[in-house]
Backbone as CSV, one residue per row, in Angstrom:
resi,resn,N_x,N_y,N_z,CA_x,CA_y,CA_z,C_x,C_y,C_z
1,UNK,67.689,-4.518,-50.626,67.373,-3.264,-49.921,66.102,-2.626,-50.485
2,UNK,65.590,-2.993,-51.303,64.705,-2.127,-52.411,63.035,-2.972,-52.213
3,UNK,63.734,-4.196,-51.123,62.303,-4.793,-50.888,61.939,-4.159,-49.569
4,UNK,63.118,-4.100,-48.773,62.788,-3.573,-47.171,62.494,-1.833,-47.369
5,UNK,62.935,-1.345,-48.302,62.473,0.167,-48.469,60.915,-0.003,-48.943
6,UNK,60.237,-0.564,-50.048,59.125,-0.781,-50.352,57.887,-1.125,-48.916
7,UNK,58.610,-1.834,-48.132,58.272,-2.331,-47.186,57.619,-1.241,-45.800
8,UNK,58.832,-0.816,-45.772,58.542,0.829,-45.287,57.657,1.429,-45.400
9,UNK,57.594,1.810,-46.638,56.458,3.191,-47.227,55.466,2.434,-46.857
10,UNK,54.707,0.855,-47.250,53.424,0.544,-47.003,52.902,0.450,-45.895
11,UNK,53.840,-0.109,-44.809,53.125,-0.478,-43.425,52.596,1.145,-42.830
12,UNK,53.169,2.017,-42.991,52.495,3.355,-42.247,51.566,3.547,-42.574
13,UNK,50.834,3.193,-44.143,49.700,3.544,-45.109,48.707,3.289,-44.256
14,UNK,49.071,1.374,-44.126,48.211,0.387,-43.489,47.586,0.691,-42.320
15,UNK,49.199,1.638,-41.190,48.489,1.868,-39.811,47.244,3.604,-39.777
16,UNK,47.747,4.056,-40.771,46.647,5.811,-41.605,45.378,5.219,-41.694
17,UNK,45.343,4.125,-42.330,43.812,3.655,-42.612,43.695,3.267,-41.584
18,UNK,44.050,2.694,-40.532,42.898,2.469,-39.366,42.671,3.265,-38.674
19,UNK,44.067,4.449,-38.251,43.964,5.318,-37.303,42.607,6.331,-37.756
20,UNK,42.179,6.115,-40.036,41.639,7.208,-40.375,40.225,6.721,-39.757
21,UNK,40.117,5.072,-39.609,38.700,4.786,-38.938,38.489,5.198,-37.979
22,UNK,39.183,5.651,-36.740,38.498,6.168,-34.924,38.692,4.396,-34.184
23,UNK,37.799,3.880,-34.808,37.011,2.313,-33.863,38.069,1.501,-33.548
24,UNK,39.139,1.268,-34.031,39.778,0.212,-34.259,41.142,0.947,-32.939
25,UNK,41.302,2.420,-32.653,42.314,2.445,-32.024,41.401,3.039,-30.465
26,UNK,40.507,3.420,-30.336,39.557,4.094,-29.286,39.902,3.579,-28.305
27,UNK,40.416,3.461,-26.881,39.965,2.627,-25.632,38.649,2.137,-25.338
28,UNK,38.239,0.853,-25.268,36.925,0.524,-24.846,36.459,1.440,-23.765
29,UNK,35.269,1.518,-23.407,34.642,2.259,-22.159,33.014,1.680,-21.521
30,UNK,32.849,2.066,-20.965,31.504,1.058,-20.516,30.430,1.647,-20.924
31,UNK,29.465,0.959,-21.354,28.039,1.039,-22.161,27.229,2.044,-21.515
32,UNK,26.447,2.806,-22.095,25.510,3.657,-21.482,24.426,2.927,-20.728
33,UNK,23.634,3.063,-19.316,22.886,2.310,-18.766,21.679,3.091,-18.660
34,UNK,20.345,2.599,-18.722,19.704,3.071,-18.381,18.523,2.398,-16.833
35,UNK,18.125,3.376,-16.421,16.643,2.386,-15.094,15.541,2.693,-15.545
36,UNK,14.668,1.287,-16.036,13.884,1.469,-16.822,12.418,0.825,-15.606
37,UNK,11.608,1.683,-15.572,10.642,1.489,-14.120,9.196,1.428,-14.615
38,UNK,8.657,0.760,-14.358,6.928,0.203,-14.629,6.399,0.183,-13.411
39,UNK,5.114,1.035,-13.639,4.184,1.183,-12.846,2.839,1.120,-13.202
40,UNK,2.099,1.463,-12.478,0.277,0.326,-13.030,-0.305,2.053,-13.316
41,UNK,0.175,3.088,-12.591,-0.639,4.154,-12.356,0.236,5.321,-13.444
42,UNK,-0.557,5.943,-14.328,0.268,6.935,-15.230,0.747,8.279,-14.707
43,UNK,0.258,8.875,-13.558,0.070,9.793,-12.953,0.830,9.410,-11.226
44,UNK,1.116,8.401,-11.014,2.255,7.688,-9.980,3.148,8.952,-9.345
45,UNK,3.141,8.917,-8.440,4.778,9.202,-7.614,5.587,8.233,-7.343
46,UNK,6.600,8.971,-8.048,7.698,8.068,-8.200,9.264,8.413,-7.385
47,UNK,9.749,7.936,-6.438,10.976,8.062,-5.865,11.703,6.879,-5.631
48,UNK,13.466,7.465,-5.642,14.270,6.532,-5.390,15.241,6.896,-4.263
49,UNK,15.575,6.499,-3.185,15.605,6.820,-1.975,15.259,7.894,-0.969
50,UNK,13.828,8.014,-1.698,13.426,9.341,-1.137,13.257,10.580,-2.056
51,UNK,13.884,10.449,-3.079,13.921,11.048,-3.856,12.900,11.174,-5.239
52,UNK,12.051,12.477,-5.395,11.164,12.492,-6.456,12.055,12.199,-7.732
53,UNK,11.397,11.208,-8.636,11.694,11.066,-9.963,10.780,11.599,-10.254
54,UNK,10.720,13.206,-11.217,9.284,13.519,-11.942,9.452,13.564,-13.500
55,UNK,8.618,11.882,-13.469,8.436,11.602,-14.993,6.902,11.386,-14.796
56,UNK,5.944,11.399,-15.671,4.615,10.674,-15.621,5.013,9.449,-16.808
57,UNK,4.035,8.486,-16.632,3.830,7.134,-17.803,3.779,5.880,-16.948
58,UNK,3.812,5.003,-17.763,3.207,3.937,-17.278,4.819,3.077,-17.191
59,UNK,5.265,3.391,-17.992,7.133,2.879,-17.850,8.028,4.092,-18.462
60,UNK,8.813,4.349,-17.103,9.504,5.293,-17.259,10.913,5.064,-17.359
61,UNK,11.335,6.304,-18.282,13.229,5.586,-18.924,14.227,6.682,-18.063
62,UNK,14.862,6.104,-17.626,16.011,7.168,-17.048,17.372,7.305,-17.542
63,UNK,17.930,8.207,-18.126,18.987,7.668,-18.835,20.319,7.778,-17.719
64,UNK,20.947,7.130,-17.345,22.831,7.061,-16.279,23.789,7.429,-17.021
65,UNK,24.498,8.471,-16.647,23.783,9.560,-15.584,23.565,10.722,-16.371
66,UNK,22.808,11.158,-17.301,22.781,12.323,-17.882,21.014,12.184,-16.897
67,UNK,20.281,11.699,-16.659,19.318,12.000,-16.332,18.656,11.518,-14.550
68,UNK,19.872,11.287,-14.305,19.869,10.000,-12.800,21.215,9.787,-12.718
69,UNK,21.639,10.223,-11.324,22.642,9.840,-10.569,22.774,8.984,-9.549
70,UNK,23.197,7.596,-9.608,22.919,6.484,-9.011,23.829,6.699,-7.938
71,UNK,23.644,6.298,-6.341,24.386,6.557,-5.478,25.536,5.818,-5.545
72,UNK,27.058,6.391,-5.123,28.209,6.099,-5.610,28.368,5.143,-4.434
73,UNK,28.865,3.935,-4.665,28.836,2.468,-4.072,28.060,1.744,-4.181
74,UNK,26.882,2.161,-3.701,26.003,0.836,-3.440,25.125,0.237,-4.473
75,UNK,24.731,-0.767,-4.094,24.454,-2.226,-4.708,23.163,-2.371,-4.836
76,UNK,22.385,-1.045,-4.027,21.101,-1.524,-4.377,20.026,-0.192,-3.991
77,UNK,19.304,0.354,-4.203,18.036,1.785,-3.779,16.884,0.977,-3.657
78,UNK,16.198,1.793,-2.763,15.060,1.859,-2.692,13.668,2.450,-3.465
79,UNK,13.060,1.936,-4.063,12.664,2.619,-5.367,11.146,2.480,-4.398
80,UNK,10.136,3.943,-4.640,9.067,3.786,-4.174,7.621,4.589,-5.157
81,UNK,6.887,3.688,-5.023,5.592,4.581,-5.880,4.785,4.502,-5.160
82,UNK,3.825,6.005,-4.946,2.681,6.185,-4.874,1.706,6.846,-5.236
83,UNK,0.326,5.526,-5.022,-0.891,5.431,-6.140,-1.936,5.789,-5.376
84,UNK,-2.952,6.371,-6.152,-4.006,7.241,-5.186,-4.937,6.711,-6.402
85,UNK,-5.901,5.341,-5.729,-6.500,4.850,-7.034,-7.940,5.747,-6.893
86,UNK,-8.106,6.564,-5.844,-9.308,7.140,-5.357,-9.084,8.691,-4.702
87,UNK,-10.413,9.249,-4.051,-9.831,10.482,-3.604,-9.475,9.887,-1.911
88,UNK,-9.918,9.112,-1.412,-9.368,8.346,-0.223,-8.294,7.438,0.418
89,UNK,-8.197,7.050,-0.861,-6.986,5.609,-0.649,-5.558,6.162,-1.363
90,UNK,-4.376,5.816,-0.115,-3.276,6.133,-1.102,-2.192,4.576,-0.490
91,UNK,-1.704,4.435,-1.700,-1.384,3.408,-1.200,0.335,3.616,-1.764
92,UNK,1.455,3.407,-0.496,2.428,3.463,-0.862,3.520,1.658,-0.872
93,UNK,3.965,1.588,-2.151,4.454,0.390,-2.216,6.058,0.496,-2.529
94,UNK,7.005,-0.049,-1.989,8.820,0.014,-1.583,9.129,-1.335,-2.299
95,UNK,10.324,-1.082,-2.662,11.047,-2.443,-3.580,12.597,-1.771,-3.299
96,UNK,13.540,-3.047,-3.216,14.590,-3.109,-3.363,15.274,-3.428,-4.561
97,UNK,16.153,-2.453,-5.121,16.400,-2.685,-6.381,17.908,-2.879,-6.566
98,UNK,18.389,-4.480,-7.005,19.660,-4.010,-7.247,20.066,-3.383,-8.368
99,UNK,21.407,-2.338,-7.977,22.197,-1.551,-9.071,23.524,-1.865,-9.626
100,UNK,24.131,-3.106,-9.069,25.392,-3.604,-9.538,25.529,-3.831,-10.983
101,UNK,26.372,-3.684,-10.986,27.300,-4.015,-12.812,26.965,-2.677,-13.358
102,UNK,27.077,-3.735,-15.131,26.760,-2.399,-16.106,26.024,-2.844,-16.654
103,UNK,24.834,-3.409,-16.137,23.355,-3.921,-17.104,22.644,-2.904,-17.182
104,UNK,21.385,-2.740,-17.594,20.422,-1.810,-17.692,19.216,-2.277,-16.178
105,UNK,19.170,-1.460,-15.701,18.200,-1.848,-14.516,16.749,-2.006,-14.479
106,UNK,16.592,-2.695,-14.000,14.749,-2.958,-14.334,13.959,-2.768,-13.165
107,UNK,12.953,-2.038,-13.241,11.993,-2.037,-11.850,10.689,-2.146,-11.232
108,UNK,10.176,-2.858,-11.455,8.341,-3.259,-11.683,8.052,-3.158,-10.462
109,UNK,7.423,-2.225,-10.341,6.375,-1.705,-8.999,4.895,-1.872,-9.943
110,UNK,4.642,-2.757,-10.222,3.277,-3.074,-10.839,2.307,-3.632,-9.843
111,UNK,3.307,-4.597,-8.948,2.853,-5.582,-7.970,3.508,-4.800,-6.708
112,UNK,2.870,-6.057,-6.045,2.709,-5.461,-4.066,4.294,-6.356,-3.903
113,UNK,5.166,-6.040,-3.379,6.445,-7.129,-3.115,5.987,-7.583,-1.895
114,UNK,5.873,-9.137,-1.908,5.491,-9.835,-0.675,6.245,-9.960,0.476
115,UNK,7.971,-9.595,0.154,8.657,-9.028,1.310,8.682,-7.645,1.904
116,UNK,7.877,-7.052,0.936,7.766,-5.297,1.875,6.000,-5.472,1.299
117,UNK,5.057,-5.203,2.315,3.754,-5.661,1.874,3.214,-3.695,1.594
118,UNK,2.309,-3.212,0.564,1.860,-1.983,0.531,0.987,-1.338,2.196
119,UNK,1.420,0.022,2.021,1.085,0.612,3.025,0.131,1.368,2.583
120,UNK,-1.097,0.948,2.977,-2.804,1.909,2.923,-2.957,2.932,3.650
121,UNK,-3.451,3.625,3.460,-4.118,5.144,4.070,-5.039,5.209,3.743
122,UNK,-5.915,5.380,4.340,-7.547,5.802,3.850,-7.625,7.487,4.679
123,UNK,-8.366,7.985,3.823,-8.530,9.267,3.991,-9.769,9.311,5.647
124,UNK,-9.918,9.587,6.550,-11.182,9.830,7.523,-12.573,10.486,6.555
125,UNK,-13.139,9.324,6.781,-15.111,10.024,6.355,-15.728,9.074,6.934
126,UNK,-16.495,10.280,7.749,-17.003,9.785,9.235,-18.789,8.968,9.001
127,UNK,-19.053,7.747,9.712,-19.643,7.218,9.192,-21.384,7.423,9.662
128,UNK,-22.188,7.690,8.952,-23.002,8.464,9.341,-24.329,7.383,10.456
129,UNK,-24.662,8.406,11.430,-25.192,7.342,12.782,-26.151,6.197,12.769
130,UNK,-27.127,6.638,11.752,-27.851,5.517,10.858,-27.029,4.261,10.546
131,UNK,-26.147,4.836,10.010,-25.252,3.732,9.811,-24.706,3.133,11.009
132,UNK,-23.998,3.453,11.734,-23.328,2.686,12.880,-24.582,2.170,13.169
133,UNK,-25.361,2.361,13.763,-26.583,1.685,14.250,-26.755,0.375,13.293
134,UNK,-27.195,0.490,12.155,-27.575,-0.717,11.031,-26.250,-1.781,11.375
135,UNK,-24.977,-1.357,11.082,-24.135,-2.294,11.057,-24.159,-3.584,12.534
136,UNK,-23.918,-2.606,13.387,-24.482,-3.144,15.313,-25.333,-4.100,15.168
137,UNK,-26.650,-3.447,14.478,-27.681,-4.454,14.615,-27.544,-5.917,13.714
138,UNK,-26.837,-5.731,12.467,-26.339,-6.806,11.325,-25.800,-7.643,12.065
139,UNK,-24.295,-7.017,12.586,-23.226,-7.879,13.474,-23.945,-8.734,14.899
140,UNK,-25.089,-8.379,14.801,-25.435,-8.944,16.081,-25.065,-8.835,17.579
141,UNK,-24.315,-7.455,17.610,-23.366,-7.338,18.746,-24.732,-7.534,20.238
142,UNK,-23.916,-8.081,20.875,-24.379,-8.138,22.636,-23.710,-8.760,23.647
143,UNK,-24.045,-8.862,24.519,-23.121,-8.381,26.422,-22.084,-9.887,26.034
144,UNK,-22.276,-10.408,25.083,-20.454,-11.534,25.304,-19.717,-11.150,24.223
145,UNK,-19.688,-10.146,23.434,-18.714,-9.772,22.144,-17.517,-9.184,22.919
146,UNK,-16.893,-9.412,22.060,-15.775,-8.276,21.925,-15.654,-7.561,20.603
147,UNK,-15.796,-6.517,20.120,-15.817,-6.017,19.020,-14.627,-4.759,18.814
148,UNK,-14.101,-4.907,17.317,-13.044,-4.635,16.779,-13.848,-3.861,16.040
149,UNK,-13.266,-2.261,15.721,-13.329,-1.085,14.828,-11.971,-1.032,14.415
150,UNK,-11.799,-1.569,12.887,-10.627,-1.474,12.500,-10.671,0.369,11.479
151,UNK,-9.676,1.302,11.790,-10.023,2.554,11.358,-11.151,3.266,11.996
152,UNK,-11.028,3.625,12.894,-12.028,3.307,14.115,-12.625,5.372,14.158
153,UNK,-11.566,5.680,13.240,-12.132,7.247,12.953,-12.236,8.067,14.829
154,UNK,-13.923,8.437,14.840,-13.573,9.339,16.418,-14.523,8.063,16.919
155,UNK,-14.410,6.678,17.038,-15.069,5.686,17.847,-16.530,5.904,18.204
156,UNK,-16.788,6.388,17.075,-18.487,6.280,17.284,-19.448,5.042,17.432
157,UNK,-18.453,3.813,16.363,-18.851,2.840,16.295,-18.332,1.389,17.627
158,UNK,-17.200,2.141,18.009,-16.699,1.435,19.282,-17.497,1.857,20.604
159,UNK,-17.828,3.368,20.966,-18.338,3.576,22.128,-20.186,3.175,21.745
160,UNK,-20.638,3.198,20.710,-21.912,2.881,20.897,-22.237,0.935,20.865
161,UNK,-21.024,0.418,20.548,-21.242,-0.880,20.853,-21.557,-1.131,22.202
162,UNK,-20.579,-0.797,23.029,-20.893,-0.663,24.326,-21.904,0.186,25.262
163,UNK,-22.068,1.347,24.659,-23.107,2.210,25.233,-24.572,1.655,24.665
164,UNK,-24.923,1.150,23.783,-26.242,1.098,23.225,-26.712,-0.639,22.765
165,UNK,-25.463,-1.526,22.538,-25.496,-2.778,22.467,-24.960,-3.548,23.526
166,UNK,-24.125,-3.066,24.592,-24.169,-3.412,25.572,-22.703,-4.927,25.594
167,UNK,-22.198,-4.305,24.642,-20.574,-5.300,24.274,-19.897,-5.334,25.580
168,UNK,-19.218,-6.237,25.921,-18.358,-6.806,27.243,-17.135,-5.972,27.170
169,UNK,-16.970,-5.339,25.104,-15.960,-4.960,25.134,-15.317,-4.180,23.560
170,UNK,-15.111,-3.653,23.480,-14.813,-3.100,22.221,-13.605,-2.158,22.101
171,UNK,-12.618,-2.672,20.715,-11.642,-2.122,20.761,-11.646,-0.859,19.707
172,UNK,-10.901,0.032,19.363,-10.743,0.550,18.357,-9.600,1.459,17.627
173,UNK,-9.022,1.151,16.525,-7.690,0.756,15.821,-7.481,1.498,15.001
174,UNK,-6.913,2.638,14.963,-6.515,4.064,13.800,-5.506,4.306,13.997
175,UNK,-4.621,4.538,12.626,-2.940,5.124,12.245,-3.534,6.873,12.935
176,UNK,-3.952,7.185,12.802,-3.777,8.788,13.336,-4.500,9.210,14.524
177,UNK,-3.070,9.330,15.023,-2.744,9.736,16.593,-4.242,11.281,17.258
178,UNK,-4.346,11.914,16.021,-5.812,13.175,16.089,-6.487,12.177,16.467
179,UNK,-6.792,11.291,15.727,-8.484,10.246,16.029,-8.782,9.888,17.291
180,UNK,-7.269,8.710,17.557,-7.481,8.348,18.844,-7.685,9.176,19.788
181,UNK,-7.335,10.197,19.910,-7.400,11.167,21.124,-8.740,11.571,21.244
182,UNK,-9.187,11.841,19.891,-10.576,12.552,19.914,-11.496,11.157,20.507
183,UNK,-11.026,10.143,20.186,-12.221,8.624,20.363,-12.494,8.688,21.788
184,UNK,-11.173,9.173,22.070,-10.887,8.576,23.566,-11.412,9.728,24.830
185,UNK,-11.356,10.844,24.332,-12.291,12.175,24.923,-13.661,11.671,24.263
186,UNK,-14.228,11.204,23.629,-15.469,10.797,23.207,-15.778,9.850,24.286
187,UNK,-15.432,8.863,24.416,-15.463,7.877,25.353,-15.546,7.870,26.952
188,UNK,-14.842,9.141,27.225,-15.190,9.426,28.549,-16.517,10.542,29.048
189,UNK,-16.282,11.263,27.959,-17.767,11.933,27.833,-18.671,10.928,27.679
190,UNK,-18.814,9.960,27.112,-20.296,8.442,27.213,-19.984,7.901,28.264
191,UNK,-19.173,8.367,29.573,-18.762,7.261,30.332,-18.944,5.837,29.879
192,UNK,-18.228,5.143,29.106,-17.806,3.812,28.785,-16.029,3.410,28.375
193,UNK,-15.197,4.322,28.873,-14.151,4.618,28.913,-13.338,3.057,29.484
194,UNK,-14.157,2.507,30.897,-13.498,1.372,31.365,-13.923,-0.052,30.553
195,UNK,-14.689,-0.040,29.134,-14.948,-1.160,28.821,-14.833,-0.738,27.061
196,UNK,-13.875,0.521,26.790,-13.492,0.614,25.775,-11.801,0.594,25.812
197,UNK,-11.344,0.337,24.668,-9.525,0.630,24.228,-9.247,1.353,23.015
198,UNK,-8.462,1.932,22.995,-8.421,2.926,21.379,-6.390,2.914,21.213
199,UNK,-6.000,2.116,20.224,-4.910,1.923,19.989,-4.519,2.602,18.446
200,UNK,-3.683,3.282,18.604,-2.916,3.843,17.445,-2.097,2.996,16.300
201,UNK,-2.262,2.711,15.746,-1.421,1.493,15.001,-2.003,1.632,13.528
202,UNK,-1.236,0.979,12.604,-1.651,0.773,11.263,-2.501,-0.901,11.245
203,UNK,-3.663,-0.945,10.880,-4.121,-2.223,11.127,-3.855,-3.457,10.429
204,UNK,-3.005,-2.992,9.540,-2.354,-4.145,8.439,-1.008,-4.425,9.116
205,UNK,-0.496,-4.051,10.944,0.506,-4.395,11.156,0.113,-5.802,12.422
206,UNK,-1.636,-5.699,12.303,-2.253,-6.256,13.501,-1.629,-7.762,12.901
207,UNK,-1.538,-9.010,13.301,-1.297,-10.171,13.008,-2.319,-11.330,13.639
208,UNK,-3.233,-11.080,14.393,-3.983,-11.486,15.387,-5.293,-11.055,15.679
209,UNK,-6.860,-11.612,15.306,-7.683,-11.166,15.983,-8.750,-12.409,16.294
210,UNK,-8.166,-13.378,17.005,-8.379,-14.465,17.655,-9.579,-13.887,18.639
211,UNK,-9.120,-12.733,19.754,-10.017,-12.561,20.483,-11.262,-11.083,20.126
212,UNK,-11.841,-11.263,18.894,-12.733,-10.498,18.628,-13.940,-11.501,18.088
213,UNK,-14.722,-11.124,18.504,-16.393,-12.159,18.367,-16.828,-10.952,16.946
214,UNK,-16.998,-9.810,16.964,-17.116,-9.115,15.674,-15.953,-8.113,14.954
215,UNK,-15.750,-7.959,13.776,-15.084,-7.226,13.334,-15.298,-6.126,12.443
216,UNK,-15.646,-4.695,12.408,-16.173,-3.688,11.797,-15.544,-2.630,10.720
217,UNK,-15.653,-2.534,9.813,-14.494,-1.808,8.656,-15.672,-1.140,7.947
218,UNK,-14.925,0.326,7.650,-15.311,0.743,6.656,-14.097,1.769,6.174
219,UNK,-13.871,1.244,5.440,-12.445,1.265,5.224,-12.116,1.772,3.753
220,UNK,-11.612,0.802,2.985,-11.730,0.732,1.150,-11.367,-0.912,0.885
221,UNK,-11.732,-0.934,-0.500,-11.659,-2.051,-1.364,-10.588,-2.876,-1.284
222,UNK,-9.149,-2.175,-1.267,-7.660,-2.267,-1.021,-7.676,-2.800,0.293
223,UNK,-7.624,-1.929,1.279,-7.843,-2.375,2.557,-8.538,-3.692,3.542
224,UNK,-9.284,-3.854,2.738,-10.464,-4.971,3.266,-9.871,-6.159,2.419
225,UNK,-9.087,-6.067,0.910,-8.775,-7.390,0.265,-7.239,-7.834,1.033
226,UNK,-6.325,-6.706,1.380,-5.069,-7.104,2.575,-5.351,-7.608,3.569
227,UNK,-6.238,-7.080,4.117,-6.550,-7.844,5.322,-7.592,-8.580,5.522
228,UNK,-8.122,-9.203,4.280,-9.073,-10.666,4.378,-8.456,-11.660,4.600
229,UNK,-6.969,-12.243,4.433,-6.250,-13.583,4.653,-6.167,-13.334,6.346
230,UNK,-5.308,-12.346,6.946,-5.733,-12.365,8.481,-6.781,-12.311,9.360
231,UNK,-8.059,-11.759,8.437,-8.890,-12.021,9.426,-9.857,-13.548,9.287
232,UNK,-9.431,-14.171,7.674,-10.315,-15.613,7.609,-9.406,-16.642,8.359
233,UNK,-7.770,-16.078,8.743,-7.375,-17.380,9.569,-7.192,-17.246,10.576
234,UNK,-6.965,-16.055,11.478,-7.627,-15.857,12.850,-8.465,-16.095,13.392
235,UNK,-9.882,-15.547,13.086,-11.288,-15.170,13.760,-11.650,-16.665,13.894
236,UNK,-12.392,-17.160,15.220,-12.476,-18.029,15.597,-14.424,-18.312,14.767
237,UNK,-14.311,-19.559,14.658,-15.577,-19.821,14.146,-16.693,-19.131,14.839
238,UNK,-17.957,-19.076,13.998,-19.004,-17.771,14.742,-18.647,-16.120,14.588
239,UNK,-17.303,-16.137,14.684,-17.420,-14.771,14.564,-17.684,-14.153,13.184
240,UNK,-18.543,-12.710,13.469,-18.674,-11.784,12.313,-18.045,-10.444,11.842
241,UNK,-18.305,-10.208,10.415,-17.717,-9.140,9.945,-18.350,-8.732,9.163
242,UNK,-18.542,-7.303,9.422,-19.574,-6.181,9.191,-18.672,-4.923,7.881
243,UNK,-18.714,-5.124,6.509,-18.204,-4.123,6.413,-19.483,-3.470,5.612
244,UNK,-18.898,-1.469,5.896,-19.950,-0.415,5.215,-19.287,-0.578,3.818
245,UNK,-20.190,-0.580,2.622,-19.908,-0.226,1.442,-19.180,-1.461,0.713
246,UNK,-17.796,-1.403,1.153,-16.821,-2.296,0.562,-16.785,-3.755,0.843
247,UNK,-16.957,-5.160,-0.238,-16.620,-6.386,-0.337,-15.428,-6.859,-0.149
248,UNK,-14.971,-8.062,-0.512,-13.501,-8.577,-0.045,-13.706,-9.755,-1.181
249,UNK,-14.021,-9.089,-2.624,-13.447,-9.687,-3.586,-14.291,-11.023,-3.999
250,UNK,-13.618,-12.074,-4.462,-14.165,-13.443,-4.397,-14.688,-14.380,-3.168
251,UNK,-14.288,-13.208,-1.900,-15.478,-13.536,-0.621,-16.406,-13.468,-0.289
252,UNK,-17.319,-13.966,-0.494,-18.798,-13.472,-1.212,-19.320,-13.260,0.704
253,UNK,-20.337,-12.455,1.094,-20.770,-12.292,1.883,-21.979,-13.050,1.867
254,UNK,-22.272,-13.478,3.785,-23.401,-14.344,3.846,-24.693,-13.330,3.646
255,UNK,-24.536,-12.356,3.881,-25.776,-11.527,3.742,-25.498,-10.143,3.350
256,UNK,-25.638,-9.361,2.631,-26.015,-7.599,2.204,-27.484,-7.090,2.407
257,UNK,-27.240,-6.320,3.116,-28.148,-5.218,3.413,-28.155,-3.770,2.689
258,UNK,-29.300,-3.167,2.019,-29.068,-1.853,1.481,-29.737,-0.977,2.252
259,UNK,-28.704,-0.079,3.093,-29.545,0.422,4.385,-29.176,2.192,3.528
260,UNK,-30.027,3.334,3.549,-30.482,4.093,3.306,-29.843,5.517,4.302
261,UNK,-28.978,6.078,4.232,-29.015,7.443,5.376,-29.806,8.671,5.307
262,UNK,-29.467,9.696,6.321,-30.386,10.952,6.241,-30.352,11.726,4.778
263,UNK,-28.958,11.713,4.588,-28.775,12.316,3.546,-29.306,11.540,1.628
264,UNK,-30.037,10.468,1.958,-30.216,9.731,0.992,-28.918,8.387,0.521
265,UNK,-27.936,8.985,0.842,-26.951,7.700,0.562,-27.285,6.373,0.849
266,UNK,-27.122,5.714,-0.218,-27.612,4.269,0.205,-26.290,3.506,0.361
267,UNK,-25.827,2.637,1.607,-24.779,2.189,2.186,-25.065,0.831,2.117
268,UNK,-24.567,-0.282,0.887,-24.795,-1.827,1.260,-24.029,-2.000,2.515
269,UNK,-24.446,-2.696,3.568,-23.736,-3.157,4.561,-23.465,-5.068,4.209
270,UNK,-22.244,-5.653,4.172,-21.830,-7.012,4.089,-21.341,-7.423,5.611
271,UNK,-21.965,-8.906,5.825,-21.689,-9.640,6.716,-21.396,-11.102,6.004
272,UNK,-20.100,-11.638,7.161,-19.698,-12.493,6.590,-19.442,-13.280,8.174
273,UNK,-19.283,-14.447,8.209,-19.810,-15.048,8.963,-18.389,-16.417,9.418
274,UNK,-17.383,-16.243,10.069,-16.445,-17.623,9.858,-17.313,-18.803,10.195
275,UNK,-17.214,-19.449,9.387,-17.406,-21.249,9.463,-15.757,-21.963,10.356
């Protein structure tokens, strides 16, 4: 009896010391998570389904949920940044992010996601008449073109193709619905209304410009490097492309011009030429 009494007193000791540790009797619980997000721009807008995240940096930490409340069910947000690498260009880029489990989430908007491609905006600055003229004359436009104003602003450069170069035809292509209207009251005031078109659209949604003999941008840097793969495998051999100011990267142009305006601005104009 004097072993099972001994016996007694110790085992409670045994279970004091662990209970005196916390760790050993605690219920497990799930790990703290955090969404940890990289971006190229330090100064970025940053949202997740719409929603402003306002952190600045170049990788930002969110802590779940003391600092971010992840929507209750689902499997995955929409995480979006936008970058304004200029006072003209804003460029908004979307990613799908999954949120399942209890990992830590990761989110690199560094890059363009090739299943949601970035959405450009260029700010309107209207291109001065010197200029439209120089570019016309570069592009070589006359009576068998069809010519494309991609960002086509108030179609100065679309109605004087036709009014002053004498184009079969000229289109012209701006996200804001103000422009077109104004192009298109421009256009009937030049009476050339029946051998112009002015379409509202984002031009990075165009997929096709098979039937344009020239193509005209003045646009931005961003803009002109998205849409250099559609217009070098479209545009039918012979045709040209005229842009004001801005190159298309490791596409070297067949010719630059440094044409001069009223105001002194000097405007390289690039032509490039499909083979």
């Amino acid at each position: 009896m004097k072993k099972h009494e001994t016996a007694a007193i110790v085992i409670p000791a045994i279970v004091l010391l662990f209970a005196g540790t916390g760790a050993a009797i605690r219920p497990p619980g799930p790990s703290p998570r955090i969404l940890k997000v990289f971006v190229s721009s330090y100064s970025a807008e940053l949202k997740m389904n719409g929603r402003t995240l306002d952190k600045p940096g170049f990788e930002r930490i969110f802590k779940i949920p003391e600092e971010l409340a992840l929507p209750a069910g689902a499997a995955s947000v929409e995480m979006t940044v936008i970058l304004k690498p200029n006072n003209y260009t804003t460029i908004t880029r979307t990613k799908r992010v999954n949120i399942g489990g209890r990992d830590d989430i990761l989110a690199d908007l560094r890059d363009e996601d090739p299943l949601r491609p970035d959405r450009i905006f260029i700010r309107y600055v209207e291109t001065p008449l010197e200029i439209v003229e120089a570019m016309l004359k570069l592009a070589g436009v006359g009576p068998k073109d069809t010519v494309y104003d991609l960002g086509c602003g108030d179609g100065r450069l679309v109605i004087d193709a036709v009014a002053w170069h004498g184009a079969k035809k000229a289109v012209g292509i701006d996200i804001d619905p103000v422009r077109i209207r104004e192009s298109r009251e421009n256009a009937r005031i030049e009476g050339v209304e029946k051998n112009v078109e002015f379409r509202q659209a984002d031009v990075l949604d165009i997929k096709d410009f098979s039937d344009a003999d020239v193509v005209l941008l003045f646009l931005g840097q961003e803009l002109n490097l998205a849409l250099r793969p559609v217009l070098q495998k479209t545009l039918k051999p012979g045709s040209r492309i005229v842009s004001s100011y801005f190159h298309m990267g490791a596409w070297k142009p067949d010719r630059t011009e440094l044409v001069r305006a009223e105001d002194g601005t000097e405007y390289p104009l690039h032509l490039w030429i499909i083979k």
